[in-house]
PAMAR-360001 format. One record per residue (C-alpha): residue in three letters; x, z, y. Coordinates in steps of 0.1 Angstrom, whole numbers, plus 2048, in hexadecimal, padded with zeros to 3 digits. Each point is the difference from the previous one (the first is absolute). Layout:
REM residues N
AlaXZY
...
***
This chain:
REM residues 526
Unk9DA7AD700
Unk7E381280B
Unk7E77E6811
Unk7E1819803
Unk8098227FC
Unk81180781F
Unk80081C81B
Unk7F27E9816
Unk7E07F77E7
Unk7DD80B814
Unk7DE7F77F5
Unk7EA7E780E
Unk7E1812810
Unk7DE7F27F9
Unk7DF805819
Unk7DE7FD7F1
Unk7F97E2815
Unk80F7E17E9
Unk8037DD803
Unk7FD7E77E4
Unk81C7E380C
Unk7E37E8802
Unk8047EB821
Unk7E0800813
Unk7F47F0825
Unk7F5819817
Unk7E27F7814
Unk8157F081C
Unk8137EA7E9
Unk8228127FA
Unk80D8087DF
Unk7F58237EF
Unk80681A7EA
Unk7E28037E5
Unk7F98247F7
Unk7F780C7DC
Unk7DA8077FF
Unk80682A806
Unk8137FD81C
Unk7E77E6812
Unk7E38147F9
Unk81082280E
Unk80D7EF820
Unk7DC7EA802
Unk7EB8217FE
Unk817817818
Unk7FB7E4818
Unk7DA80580A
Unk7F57E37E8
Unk7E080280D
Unk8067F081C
Unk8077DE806
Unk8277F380E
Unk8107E4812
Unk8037EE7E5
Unk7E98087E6
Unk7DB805804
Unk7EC81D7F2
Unk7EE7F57E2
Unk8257F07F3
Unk80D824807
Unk7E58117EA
Unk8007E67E6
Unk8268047FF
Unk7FC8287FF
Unk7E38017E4
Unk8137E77E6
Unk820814806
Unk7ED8237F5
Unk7EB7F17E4
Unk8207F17F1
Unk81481B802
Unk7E881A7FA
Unk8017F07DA
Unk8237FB7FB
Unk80B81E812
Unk7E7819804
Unk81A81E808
Unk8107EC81B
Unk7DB7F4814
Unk7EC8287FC
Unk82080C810
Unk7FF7E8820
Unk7E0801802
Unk7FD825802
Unk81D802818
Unk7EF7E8817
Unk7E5812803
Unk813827804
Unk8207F9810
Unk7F97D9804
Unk7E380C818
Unk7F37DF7FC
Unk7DA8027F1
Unk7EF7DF7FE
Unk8207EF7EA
Unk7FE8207E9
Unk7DB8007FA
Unk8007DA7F9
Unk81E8047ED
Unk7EE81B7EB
Unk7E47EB7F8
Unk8127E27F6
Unk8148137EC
Unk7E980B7EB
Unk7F07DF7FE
Unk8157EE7F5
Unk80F81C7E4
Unk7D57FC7F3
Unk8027DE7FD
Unk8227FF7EF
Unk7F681D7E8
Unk81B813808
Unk8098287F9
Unk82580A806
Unk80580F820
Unk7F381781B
Unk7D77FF7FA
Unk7E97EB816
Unk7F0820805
Unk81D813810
Unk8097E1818
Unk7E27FC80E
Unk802829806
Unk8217FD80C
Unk7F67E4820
Unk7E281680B
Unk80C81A81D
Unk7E77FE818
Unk7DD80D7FC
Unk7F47D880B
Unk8147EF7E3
Unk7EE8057E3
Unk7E47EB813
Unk81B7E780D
Unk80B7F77D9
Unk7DE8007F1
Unk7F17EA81C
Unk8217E87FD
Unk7FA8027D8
Unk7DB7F57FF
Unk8067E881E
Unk81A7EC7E6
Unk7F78077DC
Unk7DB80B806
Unk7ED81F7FB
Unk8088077DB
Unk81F81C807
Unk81480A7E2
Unk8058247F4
Unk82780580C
Unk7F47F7822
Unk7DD817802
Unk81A81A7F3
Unk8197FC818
Unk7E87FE81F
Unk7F08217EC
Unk8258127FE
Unk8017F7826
Unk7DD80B80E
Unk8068217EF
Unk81F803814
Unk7F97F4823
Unk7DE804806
Unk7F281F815
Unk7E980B819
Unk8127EE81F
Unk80A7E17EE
Unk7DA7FB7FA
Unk7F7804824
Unk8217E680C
Unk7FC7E77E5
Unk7DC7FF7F1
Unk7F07EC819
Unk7E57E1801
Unk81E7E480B
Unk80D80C7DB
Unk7F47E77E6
Unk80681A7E5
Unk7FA824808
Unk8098217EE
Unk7DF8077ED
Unk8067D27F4
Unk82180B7FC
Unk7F881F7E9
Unk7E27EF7F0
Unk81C7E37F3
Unk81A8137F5
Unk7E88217F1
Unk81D815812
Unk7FC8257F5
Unk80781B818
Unk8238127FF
Unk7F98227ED
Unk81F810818
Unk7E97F581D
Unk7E08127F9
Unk7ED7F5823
Unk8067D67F5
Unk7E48037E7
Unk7ED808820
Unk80E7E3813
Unk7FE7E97E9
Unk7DB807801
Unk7F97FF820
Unk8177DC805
Unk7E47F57E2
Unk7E580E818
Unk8087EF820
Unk8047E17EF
Unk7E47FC7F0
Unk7E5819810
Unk80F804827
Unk7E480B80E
Unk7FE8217E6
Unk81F8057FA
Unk80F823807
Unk821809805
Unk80B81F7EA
Unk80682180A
Unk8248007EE
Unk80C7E6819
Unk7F880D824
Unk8127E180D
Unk7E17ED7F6
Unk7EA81680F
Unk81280481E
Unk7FC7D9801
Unk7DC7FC7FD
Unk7FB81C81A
Unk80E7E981B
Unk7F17E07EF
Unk7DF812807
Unk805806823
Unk7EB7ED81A
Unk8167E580F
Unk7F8810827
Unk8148217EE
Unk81B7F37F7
Unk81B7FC81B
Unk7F6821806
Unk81580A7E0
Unk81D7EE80D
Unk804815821
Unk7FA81C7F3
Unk81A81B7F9
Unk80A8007DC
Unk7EE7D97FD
Unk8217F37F6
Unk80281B7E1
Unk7D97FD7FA
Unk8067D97FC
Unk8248047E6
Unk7E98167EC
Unk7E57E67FC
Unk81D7E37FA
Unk7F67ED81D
Unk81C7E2802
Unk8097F1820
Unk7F07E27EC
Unk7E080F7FD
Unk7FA816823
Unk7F67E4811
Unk7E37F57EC
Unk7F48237FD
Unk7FF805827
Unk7F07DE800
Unk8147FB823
Unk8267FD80C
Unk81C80F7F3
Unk80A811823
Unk81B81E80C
Unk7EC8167F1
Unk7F77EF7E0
Unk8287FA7F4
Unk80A82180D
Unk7EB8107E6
Unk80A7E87E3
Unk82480080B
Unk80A81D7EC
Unk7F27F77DF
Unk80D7DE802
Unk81E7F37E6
Unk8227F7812
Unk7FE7DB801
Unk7DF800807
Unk80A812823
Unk81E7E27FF
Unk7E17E8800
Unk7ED80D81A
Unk81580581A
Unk7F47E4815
Unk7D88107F9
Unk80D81E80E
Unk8137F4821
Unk7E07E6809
Unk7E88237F9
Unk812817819
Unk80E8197E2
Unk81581E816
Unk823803802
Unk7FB8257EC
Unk7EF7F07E4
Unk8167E1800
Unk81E8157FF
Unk7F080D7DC
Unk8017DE7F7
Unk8227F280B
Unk80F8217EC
Unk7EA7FD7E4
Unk8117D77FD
Unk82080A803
Unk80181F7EA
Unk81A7F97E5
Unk7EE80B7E4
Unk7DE7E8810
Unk8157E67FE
Unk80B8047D8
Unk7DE80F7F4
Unk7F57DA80E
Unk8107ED7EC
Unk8017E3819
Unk8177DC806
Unk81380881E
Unk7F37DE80F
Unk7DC812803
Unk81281581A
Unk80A7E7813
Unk7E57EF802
Unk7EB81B80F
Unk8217FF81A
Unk7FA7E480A
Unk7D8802803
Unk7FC82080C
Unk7F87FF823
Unk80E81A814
Unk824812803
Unk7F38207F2
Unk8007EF7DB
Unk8277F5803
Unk8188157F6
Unk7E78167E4
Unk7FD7DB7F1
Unk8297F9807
Unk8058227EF
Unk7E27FC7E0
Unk81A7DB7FD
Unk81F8137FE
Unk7F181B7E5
Unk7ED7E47EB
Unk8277EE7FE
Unk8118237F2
Unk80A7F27E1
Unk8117E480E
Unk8228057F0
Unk81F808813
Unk8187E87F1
Unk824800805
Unk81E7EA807
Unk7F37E1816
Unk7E17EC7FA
Unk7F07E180B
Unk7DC800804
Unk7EF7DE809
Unk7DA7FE805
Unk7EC7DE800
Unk7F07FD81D
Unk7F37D97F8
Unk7DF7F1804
Unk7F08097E1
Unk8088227FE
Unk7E9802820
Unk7E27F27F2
Unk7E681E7F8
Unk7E37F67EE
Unk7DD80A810
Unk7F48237FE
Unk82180C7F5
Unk7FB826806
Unk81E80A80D
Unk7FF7DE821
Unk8257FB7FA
Unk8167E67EC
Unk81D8017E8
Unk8187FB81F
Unk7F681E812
Unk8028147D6
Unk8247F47FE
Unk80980781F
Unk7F78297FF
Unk8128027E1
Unk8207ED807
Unk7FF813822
Unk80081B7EA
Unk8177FB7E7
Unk8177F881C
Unk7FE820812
Unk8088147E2
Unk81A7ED7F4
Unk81F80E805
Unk8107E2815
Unk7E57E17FB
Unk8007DC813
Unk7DA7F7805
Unk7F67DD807
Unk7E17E97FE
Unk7FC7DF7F6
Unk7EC7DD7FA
Unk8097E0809
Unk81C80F812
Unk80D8287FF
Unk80781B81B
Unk816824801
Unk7DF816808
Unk81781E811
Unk7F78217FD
Unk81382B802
Unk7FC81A7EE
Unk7E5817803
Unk7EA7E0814
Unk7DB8027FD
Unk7F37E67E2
Unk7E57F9818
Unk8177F081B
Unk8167ED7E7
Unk7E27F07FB
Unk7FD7EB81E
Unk8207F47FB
Unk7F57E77E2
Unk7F47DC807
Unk7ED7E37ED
Unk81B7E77F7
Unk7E97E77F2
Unk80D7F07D8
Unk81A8147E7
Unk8217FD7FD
Unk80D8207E9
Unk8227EE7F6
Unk8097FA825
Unk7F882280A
Unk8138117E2
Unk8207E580B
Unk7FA80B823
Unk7FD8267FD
Unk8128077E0
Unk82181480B
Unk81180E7DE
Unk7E281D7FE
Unk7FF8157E5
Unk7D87F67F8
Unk7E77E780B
Unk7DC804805
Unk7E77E6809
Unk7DC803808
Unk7EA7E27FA
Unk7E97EB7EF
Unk81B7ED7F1
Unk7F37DD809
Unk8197E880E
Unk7FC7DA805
Unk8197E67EB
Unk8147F681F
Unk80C828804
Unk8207FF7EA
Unk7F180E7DE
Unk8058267F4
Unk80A81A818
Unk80B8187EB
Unk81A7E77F0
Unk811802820
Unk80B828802
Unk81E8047E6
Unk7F580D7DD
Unk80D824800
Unk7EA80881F
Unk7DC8097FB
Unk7E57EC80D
Unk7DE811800
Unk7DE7E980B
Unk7E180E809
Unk7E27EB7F7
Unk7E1805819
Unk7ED7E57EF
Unk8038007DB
Unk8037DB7FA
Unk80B7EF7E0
Unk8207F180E
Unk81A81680C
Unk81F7F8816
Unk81E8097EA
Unk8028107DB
Unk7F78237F7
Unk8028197E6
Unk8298017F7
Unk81E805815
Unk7FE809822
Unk7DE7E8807
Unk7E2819802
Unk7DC7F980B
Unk7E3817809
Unk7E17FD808
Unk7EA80E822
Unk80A81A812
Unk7FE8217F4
Unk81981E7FC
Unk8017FA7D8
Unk80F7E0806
Unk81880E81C
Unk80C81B7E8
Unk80C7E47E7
Unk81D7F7816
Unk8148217FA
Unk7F48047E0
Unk8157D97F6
Unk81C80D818
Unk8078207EE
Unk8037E87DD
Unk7E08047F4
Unk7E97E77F2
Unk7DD7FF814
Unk7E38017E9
Unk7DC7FE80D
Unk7F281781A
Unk7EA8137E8
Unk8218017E8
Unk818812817
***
């Protein structure tokens, strides 16, 4: 008699996310799942590690990040230059990747080892912004002092050649800079790109300003530069002038003036006049920024208008690259009604790979007291609560036929129809104080087809043990981890117990991938 090989045989689906069996405490005291050292660096650095939590300060956080990439990096070098340059590309996340790049390569000097991607083609790999290669050599010689090894004066040398250019100079080589281009090119003995026959020029000139400023003379073969220093030479009473006058706001974007940098060079207030000219050459989410700037300086209805379509422009909103939650908070800071609904609409594009899932889902966001503590000087002035809460909204509205609930100590049916504005869904969410995910799934769990919980997966002793254990075994349960700690709620990794890390679409696109029977690799495997 057949005991395996039957019709009704189906393979057991695996997600990169994995869980050893190992019993652990989370940090309230409840039993845990421990995760196998991949999966709790991936969810750790996807989770803003550089930040502190509720429960675990910042310094713990690093420390916990950097022994996680040195180890790996040795005994599984393939695995750690992938995530790390995913973080930084699709990840968006740069600090963790340019740390992560460094460390990597640390710790594969000290053990001696070879296999692998090269040091020298990680640290390239991290480096996307024409700021970064100062970033990881500051972070470098800051740790391990100023001697710098070849792989990582090559890597920053791969990088220069690639990002740096006449109006990266002018945004990013500036006195608050501890390293500027001509320290940075004096390091690493970059050479100029021979496809790029005006960088030899550049590179020259970056040399020039840093070291002889007062001389220094931009070339001809970059009329950006020149451009530049024809304003920078203007006497301070002539300046405004430019501003008002017709075809200022072109004569400015051909000098790359930033919005940064216009009011030092006017040496007075950045009034009407001033952001209408540097409106139109300024990047979307810098707009998303400055909305409040623009409202307290009087900007017109005509001009804001060019901003509130620029914002909600579709193809804005992707080129980006921004967490939806930095939408929201704008929302909620912007001061006037005339921001609304092109922020309510940038939310809605920014969420567009939120997958429509069928058959009836379950989606429970914590809404406890830790996931509303935000560290200070967290960029984005919002909490894990308010993160979960767009993105179960979300996933809810998609869904096909989804029950949407929040809960902590206790748990509530947050109601919602079809087509509702994420925005005002919003307001229907509440603080309920400690967390009690096995109640909630008890509470809410109606014979749906899938499950998916948003949280930090921290739950105290006295909250009934491990929610997942409580939805039968055939259904899938997929947890979202906002805070990448070491203890998880439930298993992961076989069956239909899957855990991701942060927020983004690559993790959202994982749950049709297991439903259509395929195994989830990594995000930079797919």
């Amino acid at each position: 008699m057949a005991r395996f090989n039957t019709p009704a045989v189906k393979a057991q689906l695996k997600s990169a996310v994995t869980s050893t069996g190992r019993v652990l405490r989370t940090y309230e005291g409840g039993r845990g799942q421990e995760r196998e050292p991949r999966s709790e660096l991936f969810l750790l650095a996807v989770s803003h590690f550089v930040s502190g939590t509720f429960y675990e300060n910042a310094k713990d956080r690093d420390d916990r990040f950097i022994r996680l990439v040195r180890d790996l990096a040795v005994s599984d070098p393939e695995w750690t230059a992938g995530l790390l340059g995913w973080l930084r590309g699709e990840g968006n996340m740069r600090t963790a990747s340019i740390v992560g790049a460094a460390e990597y390569v640390h710790a594969r000097l000290a053990a001696g080892a070879t296999d692998g991607p090269s040091n020298r083609q990680v640290v390239a790999s991290v480096l996307r912004r024409p700021d970064e290669p100062g970033e990881l050599l500051a972070y470098w010689t800051s740790t391990y002092g100023r001697a710098i090894p070849k792989p990582v004066k090559r890597g920053v040398a791969d990088a220069v050649r690639r990002l740096y250019h006449a109006k990266s100079l002018l945004k990013y080589d500036t006195a608050s800079k501890g390293y500027r281009f001509g320290d940075i090119l004096n390091l690493v003995h970059a050479a100029p790109d021979a496809d790029k026959p005006w960088q030899g020029d550049l590179f020259r000139y970056a040399l020039d300003r840093r070291h002889n400023p007062d001389t220094a003379v931009p070339p001809a073969s970059l009329p950006v530069l020149s451009a530049h220093r024809g304003l920078m030479e203007l006497p301070v009473a002539e300046r405004r002038a430019v501003v008002t006058s017709e075809g200022g706001a072109e004569r400015l974007a051909a000098a790359g003036i930033t919005w940064e940098a216009l009011a030092g060079w006017l040496q007075g207030p950045m009034d009407k006049a001033a952001w209408e000219a540097v409106i139109p050459s300024m990047g979307t989410m810098a707009l998303v920024r400055n909305l409040r700037n623009f409202d307290e300086a009087g900007v017109s209805d005509e001009v804001a208008a060019q901003v509130a379509a620029r914002i909600s422009d579709p193809a804005e909103v992707a080129r980006s690259r921004q967490f939806p939650f930095r939408y929201l908070a704008a929302y909620q800071h912007a001061p006037s009604l005339r921001w609304s609904y092109p922020l309510e609409q940038a939310l809605g594009h920014s969420l567009a790979n939120v997958p429509a899932l069928p058959g009836r889902t379950l989606v429970l966001v914590d809404r406890s007291g830790s996931m509303f503590w935000s560290s200070a000087g967290e960029r984005s002035q919002l909490n894990r609560a308010d993160a979960a809460a767009i993105f179960g909204t979300a996933l809810a509205l998609r869904a096909a036929d989804a029950d949407l609930a929040e809960f902590g100590t206790t748990s509530n049916a947050v109601k919602f129809r079809k087509g509702e504005s994420v925005l005002k869904i919003l307001d229907r969410f509440s603080d309920l104080g400690g967390t009690d995910t096995t109640e909630a799934v008890r509470r809410h769990y109606r014979k749906h087809d899938r499950v998916l919980i948003i949280t930090d997966e921290q739950y105290a002793p006295n909250h009934h043990g491990d929610p997942t254990s409580q939805i039968p075994a055939h259904v899938p349960v997929y947890t979202w981890n906002l805070e990448g700690y070491r203890a998880g709620h439930g298993p992961s990794g076989t069956g239909n117990r899957h855990t991701f890390g942060g927020l983004s679409d690559a993790a959202f696109r994982m749950v049709p991938l297991l439903e259509a029977a395929r195994d989830t690799r990594w995000p930079w495997q797919a």
